[in-house]
PASEBA-1860 file (N, C-alpha, C; in nm, 3 decimals):
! residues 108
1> XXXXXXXX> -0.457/1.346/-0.900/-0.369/1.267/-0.817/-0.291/1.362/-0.726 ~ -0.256/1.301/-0.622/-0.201/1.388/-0.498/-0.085/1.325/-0.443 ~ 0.024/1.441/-0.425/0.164/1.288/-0.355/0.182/1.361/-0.217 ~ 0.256/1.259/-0.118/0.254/1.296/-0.029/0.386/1.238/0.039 ~ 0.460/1.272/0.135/0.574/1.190/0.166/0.504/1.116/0.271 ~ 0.532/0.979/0.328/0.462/0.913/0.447/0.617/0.781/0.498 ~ 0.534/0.751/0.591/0.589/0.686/0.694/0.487/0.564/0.695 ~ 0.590/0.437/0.673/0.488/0.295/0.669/0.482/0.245/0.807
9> XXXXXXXX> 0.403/0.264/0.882/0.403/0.211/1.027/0.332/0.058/1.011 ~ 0.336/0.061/0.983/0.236/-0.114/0.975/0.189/-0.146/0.802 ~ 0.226/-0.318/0.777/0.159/-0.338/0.657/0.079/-0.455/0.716 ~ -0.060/-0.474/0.693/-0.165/-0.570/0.736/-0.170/-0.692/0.654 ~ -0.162/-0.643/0.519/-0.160/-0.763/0.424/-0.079/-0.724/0.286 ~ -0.097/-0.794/0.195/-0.021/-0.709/0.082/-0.080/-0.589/-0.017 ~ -0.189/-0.570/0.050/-0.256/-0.443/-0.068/-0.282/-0.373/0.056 ~ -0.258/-0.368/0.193/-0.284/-0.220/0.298/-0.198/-0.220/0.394
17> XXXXXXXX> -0.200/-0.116/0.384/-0.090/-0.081/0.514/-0.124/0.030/0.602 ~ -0.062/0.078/0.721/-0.077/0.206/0.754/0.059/0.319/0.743 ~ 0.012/0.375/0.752/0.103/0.517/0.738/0.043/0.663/0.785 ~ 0.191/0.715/0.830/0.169/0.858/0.869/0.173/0.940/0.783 ~ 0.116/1.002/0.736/0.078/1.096/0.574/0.173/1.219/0.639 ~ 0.279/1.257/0.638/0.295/1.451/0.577/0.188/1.515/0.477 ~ 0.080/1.613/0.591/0.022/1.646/0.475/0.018/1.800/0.471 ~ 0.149/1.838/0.495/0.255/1.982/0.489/0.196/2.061/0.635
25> XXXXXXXX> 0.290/2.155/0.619/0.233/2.274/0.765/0.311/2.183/0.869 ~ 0.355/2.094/0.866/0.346/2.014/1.023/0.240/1.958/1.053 ~ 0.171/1.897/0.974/0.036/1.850/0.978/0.074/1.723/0.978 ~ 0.039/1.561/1.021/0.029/1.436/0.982/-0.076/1.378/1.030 ~ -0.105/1.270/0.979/-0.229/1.160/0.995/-0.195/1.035/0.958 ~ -0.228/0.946/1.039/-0.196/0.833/1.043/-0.357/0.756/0.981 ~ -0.346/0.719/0.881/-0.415/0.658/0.752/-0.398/0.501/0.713 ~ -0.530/0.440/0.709/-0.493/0.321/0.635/-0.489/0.319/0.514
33> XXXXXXXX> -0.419/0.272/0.421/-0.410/0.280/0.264/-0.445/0.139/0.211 ~ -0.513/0.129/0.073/-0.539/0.068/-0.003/-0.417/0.040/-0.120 ~ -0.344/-0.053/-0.162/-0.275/-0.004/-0.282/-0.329/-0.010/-0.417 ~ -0.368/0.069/-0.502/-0.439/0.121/-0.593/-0.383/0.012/-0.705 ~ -0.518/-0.019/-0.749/-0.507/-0.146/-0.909/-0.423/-0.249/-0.865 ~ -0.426/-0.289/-0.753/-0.395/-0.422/-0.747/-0.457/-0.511/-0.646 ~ -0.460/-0.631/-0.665/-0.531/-0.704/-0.582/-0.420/-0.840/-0.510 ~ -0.408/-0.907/-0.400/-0.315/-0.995/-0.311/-0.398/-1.113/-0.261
41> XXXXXXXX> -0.350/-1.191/-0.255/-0.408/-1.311/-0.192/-0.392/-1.291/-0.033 ~ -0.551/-1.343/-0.024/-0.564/-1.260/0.151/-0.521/-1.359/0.244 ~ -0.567/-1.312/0.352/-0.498/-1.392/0.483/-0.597/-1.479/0.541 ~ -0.680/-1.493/0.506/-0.782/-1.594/0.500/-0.817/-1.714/0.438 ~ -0.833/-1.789/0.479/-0.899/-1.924/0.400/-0.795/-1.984/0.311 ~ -0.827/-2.053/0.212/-0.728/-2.118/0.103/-0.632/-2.015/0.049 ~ -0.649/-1.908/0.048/-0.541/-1.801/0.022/-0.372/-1.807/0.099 ~ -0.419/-1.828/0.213/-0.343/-1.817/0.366/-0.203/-1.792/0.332
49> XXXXXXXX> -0.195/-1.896/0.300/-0.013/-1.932/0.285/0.061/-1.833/0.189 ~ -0.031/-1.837/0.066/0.051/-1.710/-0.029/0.047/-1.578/0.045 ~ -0.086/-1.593/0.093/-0.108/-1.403/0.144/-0.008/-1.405/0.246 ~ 0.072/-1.493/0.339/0.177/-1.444/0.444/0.298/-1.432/0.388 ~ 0.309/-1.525/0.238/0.430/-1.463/0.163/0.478/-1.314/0.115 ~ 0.338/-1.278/0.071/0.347/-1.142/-0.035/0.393/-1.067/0.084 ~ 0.265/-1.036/0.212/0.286/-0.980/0.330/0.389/-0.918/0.387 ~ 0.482/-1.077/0.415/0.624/-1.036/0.449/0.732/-1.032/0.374
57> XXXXXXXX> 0.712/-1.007/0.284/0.779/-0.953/0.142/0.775/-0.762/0.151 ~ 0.642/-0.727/0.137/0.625/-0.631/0.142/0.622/-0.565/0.266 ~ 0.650/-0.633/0.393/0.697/-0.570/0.511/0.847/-0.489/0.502 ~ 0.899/-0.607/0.426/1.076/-0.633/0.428/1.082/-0.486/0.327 ~ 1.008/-0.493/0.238/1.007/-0.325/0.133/1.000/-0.226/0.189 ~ 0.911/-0.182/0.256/0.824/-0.105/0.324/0.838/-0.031/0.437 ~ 0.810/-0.172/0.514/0.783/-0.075/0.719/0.898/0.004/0.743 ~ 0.868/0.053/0.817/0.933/0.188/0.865/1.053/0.242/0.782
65> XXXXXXXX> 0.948/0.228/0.689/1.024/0.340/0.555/0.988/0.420/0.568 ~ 1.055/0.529/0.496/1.001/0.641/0.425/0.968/0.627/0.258 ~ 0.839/0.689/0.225/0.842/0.670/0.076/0.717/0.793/0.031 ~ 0.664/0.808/-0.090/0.583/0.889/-0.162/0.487/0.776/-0.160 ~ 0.366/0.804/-0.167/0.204/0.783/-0.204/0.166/0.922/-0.291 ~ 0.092/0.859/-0.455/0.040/0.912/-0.489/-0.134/0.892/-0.424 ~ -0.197/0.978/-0.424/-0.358/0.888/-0.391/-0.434/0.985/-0.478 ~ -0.539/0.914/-0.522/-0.643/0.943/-0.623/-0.726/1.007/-0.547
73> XXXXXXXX> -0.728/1.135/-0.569/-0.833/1.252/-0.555/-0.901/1.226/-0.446 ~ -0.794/1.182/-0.325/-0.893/1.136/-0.178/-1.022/1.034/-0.201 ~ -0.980/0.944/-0.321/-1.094/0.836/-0.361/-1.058/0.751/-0.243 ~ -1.145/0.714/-0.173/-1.151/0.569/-0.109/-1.211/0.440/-0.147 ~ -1.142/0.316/-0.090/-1.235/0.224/-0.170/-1.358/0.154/-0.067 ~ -1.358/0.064/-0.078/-1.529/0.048/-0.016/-1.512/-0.015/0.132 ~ -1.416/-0.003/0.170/-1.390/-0.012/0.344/-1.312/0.097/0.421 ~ -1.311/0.189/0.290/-1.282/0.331/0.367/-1.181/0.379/0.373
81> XXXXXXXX> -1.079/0.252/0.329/-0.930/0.308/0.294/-0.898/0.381/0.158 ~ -0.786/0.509/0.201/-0.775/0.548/0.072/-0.698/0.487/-0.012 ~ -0.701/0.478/-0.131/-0.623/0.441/-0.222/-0.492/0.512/-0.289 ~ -0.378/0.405/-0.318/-0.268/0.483/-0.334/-0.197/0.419/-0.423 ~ -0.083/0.492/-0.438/0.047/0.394/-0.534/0.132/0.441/-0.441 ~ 0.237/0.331/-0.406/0.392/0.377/-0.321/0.470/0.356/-0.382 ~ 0.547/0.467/-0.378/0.665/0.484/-0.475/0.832/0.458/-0.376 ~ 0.924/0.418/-0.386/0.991/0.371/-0.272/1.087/0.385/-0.345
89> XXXXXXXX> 1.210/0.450/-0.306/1.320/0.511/-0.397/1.285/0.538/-0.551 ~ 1.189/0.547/-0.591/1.173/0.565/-0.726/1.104/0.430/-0.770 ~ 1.054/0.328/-0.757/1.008/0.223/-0.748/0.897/0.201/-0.744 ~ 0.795/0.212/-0.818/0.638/0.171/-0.819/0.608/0.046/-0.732 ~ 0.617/0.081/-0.620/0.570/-0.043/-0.550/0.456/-0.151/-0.574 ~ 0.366/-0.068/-0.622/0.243/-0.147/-0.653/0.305/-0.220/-0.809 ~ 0.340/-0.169/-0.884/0.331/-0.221/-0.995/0.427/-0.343/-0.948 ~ 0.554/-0.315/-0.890/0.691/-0.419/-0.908/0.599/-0.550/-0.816
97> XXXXXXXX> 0.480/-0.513/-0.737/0.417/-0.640/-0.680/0.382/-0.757/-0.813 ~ 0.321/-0.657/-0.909/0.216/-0.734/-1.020/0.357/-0.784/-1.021 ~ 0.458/-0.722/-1.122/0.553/-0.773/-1.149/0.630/-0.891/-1.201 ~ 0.630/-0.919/-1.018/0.708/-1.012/-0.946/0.638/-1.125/-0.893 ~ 0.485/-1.119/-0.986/0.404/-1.263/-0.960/0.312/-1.246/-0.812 ~ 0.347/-1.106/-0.736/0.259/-1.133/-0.619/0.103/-1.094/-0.602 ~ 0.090/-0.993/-0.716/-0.027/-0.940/-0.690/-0.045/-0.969/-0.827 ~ -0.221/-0.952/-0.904/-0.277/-0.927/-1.020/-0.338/-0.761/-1.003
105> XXXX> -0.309/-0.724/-1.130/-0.417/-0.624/-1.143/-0.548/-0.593/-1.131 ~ -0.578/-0.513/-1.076/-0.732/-0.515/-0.973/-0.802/-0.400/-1.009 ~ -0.907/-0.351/-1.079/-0.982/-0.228/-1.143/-1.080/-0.233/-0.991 ~ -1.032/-0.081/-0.921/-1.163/-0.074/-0.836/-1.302/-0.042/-0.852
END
């Protein structure tokens, strides 16, 4: 596992977002992320309505924060985003989703 400090420039739905990775030196990259072991009701179809809840829930957490991503050994998942956990003042973001009823746990 790898941490990194980043910058949430955009969240798309409730399991991706983008962000600017610090990835030291003065180095950054702007990355789409996956959030790791969990899964959101999408923005599509019969989902719709919940997925714009979680969404802007996790906008209101998030955007143009600052926070830590751990990501798994530069694993990506199968649309190419890497996978992560965001940690947000100390706060498992991904987990406090399951939590709080918005997301289920998701084995990639």
């Amino acid at each position: 596992m790898y941490n990194y400090k980043a910058h949430i420039k955009a969240v798309y739905d409730g399991d991706t977002v983008t962000a600017v990775v610090d990835l030291g030196f003065l180095h950054y990259q702007e990355m789409k992320l996956r959030l790791y072991g969990i899964d959101t009701p999408e923005l599509r179809g019969p989902e719709r309505e919940q997925g714009l809840i979680v969404r802007d829930i996790l906008r209101e957490m998030i955007l143009d924060k600052e926070v830590e991503i751990h990501s798994y050994k530069d694993k990506q998942g199968k649309y190419g985003r890497y996978l992560a956990t965001i940690i947000l003042d100390g706060l498992n973001v991904n987990q406090w989703l399951v939590d709080n009823g918005h997301a289920q746990e998701y084995l990639l």
